[in-house]
C-alpha positions in Angstrom: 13.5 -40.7 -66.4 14.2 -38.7 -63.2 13.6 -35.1 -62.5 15.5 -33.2 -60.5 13.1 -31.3 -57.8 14.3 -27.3 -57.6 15.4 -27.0 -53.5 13.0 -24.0 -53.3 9.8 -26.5 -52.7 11.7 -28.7 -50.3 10.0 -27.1 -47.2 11.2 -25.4 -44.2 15.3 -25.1 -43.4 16.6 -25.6 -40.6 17.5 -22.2 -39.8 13.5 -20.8 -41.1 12.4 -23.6 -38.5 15.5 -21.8 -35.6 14.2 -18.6 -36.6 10.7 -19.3 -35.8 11.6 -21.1 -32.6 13.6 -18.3 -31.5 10.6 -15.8 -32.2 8.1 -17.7 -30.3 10.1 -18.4 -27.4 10.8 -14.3 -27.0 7.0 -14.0 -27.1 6.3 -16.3 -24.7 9.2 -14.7 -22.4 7.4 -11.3 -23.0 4.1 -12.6 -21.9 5.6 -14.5 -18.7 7.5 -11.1 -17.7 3.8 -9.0 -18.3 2.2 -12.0 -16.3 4.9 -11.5 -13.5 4.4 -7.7 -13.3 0.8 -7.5 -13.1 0.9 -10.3 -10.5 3.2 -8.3 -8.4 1.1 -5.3 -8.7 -2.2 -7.0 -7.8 -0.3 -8.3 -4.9 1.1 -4.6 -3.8 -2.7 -3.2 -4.4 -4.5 -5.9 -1.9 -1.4 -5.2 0.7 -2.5 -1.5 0.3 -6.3 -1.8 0.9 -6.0 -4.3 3.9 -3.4 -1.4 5.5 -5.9 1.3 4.5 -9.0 -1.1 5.6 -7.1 -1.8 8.8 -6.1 2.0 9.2 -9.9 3.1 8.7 -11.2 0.7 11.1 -8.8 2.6 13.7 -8.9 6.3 13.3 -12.7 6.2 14.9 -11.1 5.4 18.0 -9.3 8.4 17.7 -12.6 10.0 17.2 -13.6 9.1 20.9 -15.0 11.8 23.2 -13.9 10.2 26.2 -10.1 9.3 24.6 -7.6 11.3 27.4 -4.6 12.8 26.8 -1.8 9.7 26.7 -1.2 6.6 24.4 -3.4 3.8 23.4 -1.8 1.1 21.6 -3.5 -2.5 20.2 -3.2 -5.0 17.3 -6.2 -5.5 14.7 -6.2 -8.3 12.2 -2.5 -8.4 13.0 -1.4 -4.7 12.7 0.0 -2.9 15.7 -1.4 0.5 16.4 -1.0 2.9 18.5 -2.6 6.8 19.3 -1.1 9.4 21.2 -3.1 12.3 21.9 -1.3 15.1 23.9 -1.8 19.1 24.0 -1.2 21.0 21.1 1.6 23.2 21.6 2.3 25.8 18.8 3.1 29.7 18.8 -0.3 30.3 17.3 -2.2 28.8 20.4 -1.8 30.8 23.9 -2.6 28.0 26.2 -3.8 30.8 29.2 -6.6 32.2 27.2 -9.8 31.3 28.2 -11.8 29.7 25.4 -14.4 26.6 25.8 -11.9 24.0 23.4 -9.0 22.6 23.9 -6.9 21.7 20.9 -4.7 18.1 21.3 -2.3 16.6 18.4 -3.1 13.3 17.5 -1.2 11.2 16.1 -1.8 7.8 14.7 1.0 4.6 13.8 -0.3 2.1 12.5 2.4 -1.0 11.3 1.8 -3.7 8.9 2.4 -7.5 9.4 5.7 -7.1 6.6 6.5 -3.7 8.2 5.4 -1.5 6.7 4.7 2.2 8.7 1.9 4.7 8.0 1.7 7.6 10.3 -1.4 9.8 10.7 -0.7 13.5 12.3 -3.8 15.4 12.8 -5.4 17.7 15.3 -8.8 17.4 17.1 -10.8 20.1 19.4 -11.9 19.4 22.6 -14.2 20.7 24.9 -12.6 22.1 27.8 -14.0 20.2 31.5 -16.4 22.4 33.0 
């Protein structure tokens, strides 16, 4: 005598089994896109210290009693610099009155192997010659 089997205990459907597929394979996209993003941003952060590594390791020479008035330009670990120090001209300083420091505007480019352009502005006192 044969039984007929009900087609609930048959086991997965093709569709259940599609389904499931379809489900995993959107996870797994997810995760790759996550993966992609935080590599590109791990990648952006390490550009950005090396510029600000590179950029630190320059503005001492800026510091420099001795720089003059004029442009100094160089490359470290294969990013162009370059200072220019002049005298700093502004309505609040009167140039003809006698006081022992002089100000100067410095101002400090510094360019990245990929481009990139990072520009310091500052101003430093200096003691006036004799």
């Amino acid at each position: 005598m044969l039984r007929a089997r009900p087609h609930d205990s048959a086991g997965f459907t093709l569709i259940e089994v599609l389904v499931a597929l379809a489900v995993v394979a959107a996870s797994i996209s997810a995760i790759g896109a996550l993966v992609a993003v935080s590599m590109r941003g791990t990648q952006s952060i390490e550009r950005r210290v090396a510029f600000r590594e590179t950029l630190r390791s320059i503005v001492p020479l800026a510091d420099r009693h001795d720089l003059q008035p004029g442009r100094a330009t160089g490359t470290t670990a294969g990013y162009g610099w370059r200072i220019d120090v002049a005298p700093y001209v502004s309505n609040l300083v009167d140039p003809r009155t006698a006081t022992p420091w002089q100000p100067q505007s410095v101002v400090i480019t510094v360019r990245s192997p990929s481009g990139q352009l990072l520009r310091i502005e500052t101003i430093r006192l200096r003691r006036r010659p004799g």
